[in-house]
C-alpha positions as CSV (number, residue, x, y, z in Angstrom):
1,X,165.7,270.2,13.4
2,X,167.1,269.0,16.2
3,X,165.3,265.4,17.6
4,X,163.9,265.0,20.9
5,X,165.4,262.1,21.8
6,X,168.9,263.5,21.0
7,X,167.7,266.7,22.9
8,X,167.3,264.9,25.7
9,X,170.3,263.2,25.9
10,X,172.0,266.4,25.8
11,X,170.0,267.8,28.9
12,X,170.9,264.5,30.6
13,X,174.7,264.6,29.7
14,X,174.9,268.5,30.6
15,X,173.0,267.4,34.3
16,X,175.5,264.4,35.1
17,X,178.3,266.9,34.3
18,X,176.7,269.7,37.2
19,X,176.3,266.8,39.3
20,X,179.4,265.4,39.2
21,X,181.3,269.2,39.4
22,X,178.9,269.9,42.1
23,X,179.7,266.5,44.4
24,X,183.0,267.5,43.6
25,X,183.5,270.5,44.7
26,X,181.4,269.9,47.7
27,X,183.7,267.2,48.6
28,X,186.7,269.5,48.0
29,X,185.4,271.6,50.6
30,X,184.3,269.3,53.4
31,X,187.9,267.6,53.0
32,X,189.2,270.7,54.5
33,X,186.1,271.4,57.2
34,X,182.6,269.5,57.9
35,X,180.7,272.8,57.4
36,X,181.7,273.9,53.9
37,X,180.7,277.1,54.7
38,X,183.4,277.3,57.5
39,X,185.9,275.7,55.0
40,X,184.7,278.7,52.8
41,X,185.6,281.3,55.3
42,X,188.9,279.7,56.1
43,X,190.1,280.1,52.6
């Protein structure tokens, strides 16, 4: 069995990685227009 300490350190590695693919990409897009969902359009 998996432990929960090692569990959660998974959950918490897997979250950073979302945050850090999500702040990217949303700076991606408002490098190419303040309102991402303009940016969006334009592509």
């Amino acid at each position: 069995m998996e432990s929960p300490v090692l569990a959660l350190k998974t959950k918490i590695a897997l979250l950073q990685m979302k945050i850090e693919a999500f702040a990217s990409h949303r700076h991606q897009q408002l490098q190419c227009h303040p309102s991402y969902n303009t940016c969006q359009l334009d592509q």
